[in-house]
N, C-alpha and C positions, 0 to 999 in steps of 0.2 A: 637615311630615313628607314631604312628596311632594317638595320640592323635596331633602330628602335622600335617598329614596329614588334619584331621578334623578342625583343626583353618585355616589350608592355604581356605579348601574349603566355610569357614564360611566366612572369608578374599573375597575368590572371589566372594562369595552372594553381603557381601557389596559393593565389588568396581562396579558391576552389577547395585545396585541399583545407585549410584553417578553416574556412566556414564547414566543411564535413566535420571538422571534429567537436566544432561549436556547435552542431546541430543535436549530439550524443546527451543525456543526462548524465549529471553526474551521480547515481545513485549512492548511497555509504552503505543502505543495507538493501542484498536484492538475491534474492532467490528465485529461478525459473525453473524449480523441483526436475531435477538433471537424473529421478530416479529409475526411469523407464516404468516399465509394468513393473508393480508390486505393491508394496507396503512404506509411508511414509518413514510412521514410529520406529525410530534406532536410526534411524539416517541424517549425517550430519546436516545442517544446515546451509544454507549458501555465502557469499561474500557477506561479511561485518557479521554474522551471528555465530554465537559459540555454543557447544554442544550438540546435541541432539534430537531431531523432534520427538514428543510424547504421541503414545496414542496409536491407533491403528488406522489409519485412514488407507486406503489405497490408489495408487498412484497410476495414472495412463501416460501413455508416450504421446507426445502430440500436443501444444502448444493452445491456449484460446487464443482467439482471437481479435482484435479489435483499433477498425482503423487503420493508420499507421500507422501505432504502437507497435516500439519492438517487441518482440518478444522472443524468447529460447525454453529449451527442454520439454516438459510435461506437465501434467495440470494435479490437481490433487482432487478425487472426489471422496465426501466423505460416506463411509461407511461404517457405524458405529453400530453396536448392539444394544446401545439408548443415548438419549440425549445427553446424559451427564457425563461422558468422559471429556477429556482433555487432550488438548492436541496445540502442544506447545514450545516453546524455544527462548531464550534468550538473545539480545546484542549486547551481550557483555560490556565492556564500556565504549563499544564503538561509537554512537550517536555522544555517549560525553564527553570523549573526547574531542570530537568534531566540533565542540561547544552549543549542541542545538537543545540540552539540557536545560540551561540554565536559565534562571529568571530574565525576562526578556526576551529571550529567541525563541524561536517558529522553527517545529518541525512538520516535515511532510511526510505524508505518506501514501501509497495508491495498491490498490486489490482488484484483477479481474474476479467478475461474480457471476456465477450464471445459476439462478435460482427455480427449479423446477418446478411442476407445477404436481404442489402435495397430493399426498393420495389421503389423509386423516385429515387433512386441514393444518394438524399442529406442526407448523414447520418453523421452527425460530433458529436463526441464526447467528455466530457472533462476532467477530472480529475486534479483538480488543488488544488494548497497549496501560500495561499498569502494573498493581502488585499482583503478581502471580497469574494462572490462569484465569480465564473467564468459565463457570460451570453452567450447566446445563437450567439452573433459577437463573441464568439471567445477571448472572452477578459476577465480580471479576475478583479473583484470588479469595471467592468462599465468602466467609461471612464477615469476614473482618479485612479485608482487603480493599483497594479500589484503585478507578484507570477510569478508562472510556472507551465507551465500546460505538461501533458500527454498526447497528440493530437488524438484522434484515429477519422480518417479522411476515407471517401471514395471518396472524389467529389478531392479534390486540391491536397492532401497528397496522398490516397490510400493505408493510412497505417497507424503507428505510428510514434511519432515524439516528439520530446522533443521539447517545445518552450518556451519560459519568453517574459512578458509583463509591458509595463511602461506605466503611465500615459493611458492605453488605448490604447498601440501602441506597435507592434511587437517587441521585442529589441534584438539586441545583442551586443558585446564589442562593446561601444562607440556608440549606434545606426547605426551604417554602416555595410556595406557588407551584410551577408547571417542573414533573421531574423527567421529562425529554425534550429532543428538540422537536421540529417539526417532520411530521411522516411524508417521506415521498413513492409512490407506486409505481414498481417495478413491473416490467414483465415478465410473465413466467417464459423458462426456456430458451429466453434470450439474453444472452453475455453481455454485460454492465461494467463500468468503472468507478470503482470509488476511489475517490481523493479527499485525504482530510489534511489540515493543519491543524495546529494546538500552538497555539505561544502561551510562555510559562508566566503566570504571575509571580508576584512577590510572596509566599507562602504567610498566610495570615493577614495578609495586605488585599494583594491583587487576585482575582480569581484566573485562574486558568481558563483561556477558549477553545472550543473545541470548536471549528469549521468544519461542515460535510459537503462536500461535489459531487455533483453526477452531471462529468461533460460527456458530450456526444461524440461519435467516434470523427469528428473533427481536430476533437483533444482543446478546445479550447475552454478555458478556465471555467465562463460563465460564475452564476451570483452562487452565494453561499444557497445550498438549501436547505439545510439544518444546524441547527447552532446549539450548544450547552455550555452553561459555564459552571465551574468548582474550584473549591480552592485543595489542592494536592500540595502534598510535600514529595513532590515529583523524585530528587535527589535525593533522598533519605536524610536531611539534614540532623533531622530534631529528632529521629525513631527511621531507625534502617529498615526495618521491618514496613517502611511507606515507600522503597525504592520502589520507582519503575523499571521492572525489569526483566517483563515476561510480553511475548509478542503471542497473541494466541488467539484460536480460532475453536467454537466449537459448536454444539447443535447441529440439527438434520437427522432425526433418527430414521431409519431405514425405512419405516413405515409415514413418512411424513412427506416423502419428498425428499430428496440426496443433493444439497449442493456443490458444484464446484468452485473451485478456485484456483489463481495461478496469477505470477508477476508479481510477486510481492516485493514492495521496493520503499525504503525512505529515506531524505536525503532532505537539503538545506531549503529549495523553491521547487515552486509548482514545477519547471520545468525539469528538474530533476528525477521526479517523479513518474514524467507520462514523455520518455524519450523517444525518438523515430528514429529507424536506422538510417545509417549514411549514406550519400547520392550516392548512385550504382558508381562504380569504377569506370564502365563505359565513357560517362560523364568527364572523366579525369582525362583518362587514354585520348579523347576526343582534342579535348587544349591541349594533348602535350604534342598529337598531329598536325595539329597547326601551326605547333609551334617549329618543328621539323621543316614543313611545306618553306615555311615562310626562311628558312636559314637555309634551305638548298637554292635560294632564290637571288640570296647577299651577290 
């Protein structure tokens, strides 16, 4: 009997440590800006992106926070000497090769945000995934480009917003009707989570969706609260020049109000995206004491 006792509680050590590692997201692209104090611009990027980011933002040591969401490294605030520069990066073909590209599949994605409370009023923000950068109009990869952005608005919006962009130009199904999704109000100076999804339509068929989240630092899911749909030629199939393949962030001129940001992460499900670290070790060391106790005992 003792000695089965002592294999059940060896059993439970192990099934301990499996569920610690099931508890980890699986992130494909994740950055916790590892840059210390300084300057973002010229600094490689983190797991799954290639090159270097654009731009000048500068970087603090010291992690946001929220919940328990892991988190690692430094945050990025942005400092710009106007709205229109660029601060941006690629995933080279990490996410396509992953298969989260293609028509049919859902990608995730999650951004801490902590949005200040402007000093002009004009504080717009952007957080976008498309052709090229997003600029300071609002628009992603200029005027002939498009993606979907993340809105985080004080002047028109006054909040967050999912929106997609074509050719330079607001869009939604079929360019008509409403060209964003629904705004939601943030508060100022206090650190947010955004989580979005996008699953890819059929290009000329299916429109692409964009899903927007802001769960509580509970980290659970909760309902869509901003939605947009567009139809992209996400993969560049028919015009390379429509790849998706710019991850970028811009707006907050200095005189507006300085946003930051930090944990930048996308990956295949929600849970990949808004990860908790692993139960303490304690935890572990604890069942492997009992499991000792209990074999000095046989």
């Amino acid at each position: 009997m003792k000695k089965n006792i002592t294999k059940s509680v060896l059993t439970l050590a192990g099934a301990a440590m499996v569920c610690s590692t099931s508890l980890q997201g699986a992130a494909i692209v994740y950055d916790g800006f590892e840059v210390g104090d300084g300057t973002l611009g010229g600094n490689a990027g983190g797991t799954g992106l290639s090159g270097n980011w654009g731009a000048e933002s500068l970087t603090t040591a010291g992690s946001l926070s929220y919940g328990a969401l892991q988190t690692s490294g430094g945050r990025v605030t942005k400092h710009l000497t106007d709205q229109f520069q660029q601060n941006g990066i690629s995933p080279g073909s990490t996410l396509s090769n992953a298969g989260l590209m293609g028509d049919g599949a859902t990608v995730w994605f999650s951004l801490l945000l902590v949005n200040h409370n402007p000093v002009s009023g004009d504080n717009r923000t952007y957080f976008a995934f498309g052709e090229g950068n997003a600029d300071g109009f609002d628009r992603v990869g200029g005027t002939n480009g498009g993606g979907f952005t993340a809105a985080l608005s004080k002047v028109s919006r006054g909040g967050v917003t999912a929106q997609a962009w074509n050719d330079g130009q607001q869009s939604s199904p079929n360019n008509v009707g409403a060209t964003r999704g629904a705004t939601v109000a943030v508060t100022d100076d206090a650190t947010f989570l955004a989580v979005g999804s996008i699953t890819w339509g059929a290009f000329g068929v299916t429109d692409d969706v964009f899903n927007l989240y802001l769960p509580g630092t509970d980290l659970v899911q909760g309902a869509v609260m901003s939605t947009i749909s567009a139809d992209f030629d996400q993969l560049g199939t028919t015009d390379a020049n429509h790849l998706f393949d710019t991850i970028s962030i811009t707006g907050g001129r200095p005189d507006s109000g300085v946003p930051e940001f930090d944990e930048l992460r996308f990956g295949a499900s929600y849970a990949d995206v808004t990860p908790v670290p692993e139960p303490s070790s304690s935890a572990l060391l604890g069942l492997g004491g009992l499991a000792l106790i209990f074999r000095r005992r046989k």
